[in-house]
C-alpha positions as CSV (number, residue, x, y, z in Angstrom):
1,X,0.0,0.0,0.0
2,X,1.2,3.2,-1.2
3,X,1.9,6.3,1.5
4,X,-0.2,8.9,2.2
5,X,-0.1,11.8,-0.6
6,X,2.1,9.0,-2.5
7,X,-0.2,8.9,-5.3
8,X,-1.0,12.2,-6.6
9,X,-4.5,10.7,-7.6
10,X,-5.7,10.5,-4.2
11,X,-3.5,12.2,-2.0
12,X,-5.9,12.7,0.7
13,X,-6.9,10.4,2.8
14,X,-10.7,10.8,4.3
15,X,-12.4,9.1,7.0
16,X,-14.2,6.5,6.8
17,X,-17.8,6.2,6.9
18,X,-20.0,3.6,9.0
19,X,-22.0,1.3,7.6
20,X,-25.3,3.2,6.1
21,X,-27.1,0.1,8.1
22,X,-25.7,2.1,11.5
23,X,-27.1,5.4,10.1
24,X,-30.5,7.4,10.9
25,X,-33.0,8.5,8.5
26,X,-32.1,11.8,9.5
27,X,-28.9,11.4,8.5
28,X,-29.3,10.2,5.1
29,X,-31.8,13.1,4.6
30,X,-29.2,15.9,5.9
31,X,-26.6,14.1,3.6
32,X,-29.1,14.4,0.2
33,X,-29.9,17.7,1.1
34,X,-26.2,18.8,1.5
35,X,-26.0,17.3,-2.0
36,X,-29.1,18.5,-3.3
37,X,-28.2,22.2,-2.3
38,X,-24.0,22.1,-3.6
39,X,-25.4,20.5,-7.1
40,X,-27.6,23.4,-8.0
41,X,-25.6,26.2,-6.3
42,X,-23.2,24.5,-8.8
43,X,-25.5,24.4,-11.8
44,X,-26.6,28.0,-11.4
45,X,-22.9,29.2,-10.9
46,X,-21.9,27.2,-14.2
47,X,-24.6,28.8,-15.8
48,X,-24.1,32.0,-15.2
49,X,-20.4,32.0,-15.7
50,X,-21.0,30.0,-19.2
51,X,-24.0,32.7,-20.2
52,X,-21.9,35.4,-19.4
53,X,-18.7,35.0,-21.1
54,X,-20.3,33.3,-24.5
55,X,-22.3,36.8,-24.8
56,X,-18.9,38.6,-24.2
57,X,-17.7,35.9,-27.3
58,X,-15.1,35.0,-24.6
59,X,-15.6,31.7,-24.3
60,X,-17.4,28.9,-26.5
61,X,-19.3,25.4,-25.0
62,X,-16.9,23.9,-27.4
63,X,-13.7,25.4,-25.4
64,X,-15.3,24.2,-21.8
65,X,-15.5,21.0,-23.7
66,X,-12.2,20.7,-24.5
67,X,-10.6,22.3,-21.8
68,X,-8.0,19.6,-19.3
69,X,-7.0,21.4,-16.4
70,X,-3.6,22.2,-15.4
71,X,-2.0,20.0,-12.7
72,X,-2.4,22.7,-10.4
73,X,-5.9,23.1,-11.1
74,X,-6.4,19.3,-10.6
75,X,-4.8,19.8,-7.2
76,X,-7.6,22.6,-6.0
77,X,-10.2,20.3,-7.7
78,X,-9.0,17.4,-5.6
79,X,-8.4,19.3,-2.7
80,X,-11.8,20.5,-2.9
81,X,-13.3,17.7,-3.5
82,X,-12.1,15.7,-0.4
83,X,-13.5,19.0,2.1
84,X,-16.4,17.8,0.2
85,X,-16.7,14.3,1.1
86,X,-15.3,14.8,4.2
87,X,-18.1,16.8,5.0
88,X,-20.6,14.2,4.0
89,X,-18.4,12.0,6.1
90,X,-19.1,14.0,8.8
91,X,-23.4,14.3,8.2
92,X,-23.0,10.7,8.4
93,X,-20.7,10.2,11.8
């Protein structure tokens, strides 16, 4: 087993979750909300971002499309990502 931050693919390591058998409704509904509510803060972020800068002619749907991030963009993705889930670890503790 590789180190922690060894594989720059998963350098965090997150908690883990109990079984969803050990969890509460409650729990599982807090953890769809949290979901619920980052997915279309998300969406209408996206959307306004991609609305405004095709008017400007600034950016296309085909450049997003074909954008690959830098490796230090994959790092904040992956950094924020794992706040994510560990937050969802944490509805769930």
């Amino acid at each position: 087993m590789a180190a922690i931050g060894a594989d720059p693919a998963r350098p965090y390591k997150l908690p883990r979750p109990r079984q969803i058998e050990d969890l509460s409704s409650d729990q599982l509904v807090a953890v769809i909300w949290r979901l619920a509510m980052e997915i279309c803060v998300l969406r209408d972020r996206i959307s306004t971002h991609e609305e405004l800068l095709g008017g400007k002619g600034a950016l296309s749907r085909q450049a997003i499309e074909n954008h690959r991030p830098t490796k230090e963009e994959a790092a904040g993705r992956l950094k924020a990502r794992a706040e994510l889930i560990e937050s969802i670890i944490n509805d769930l503790s």
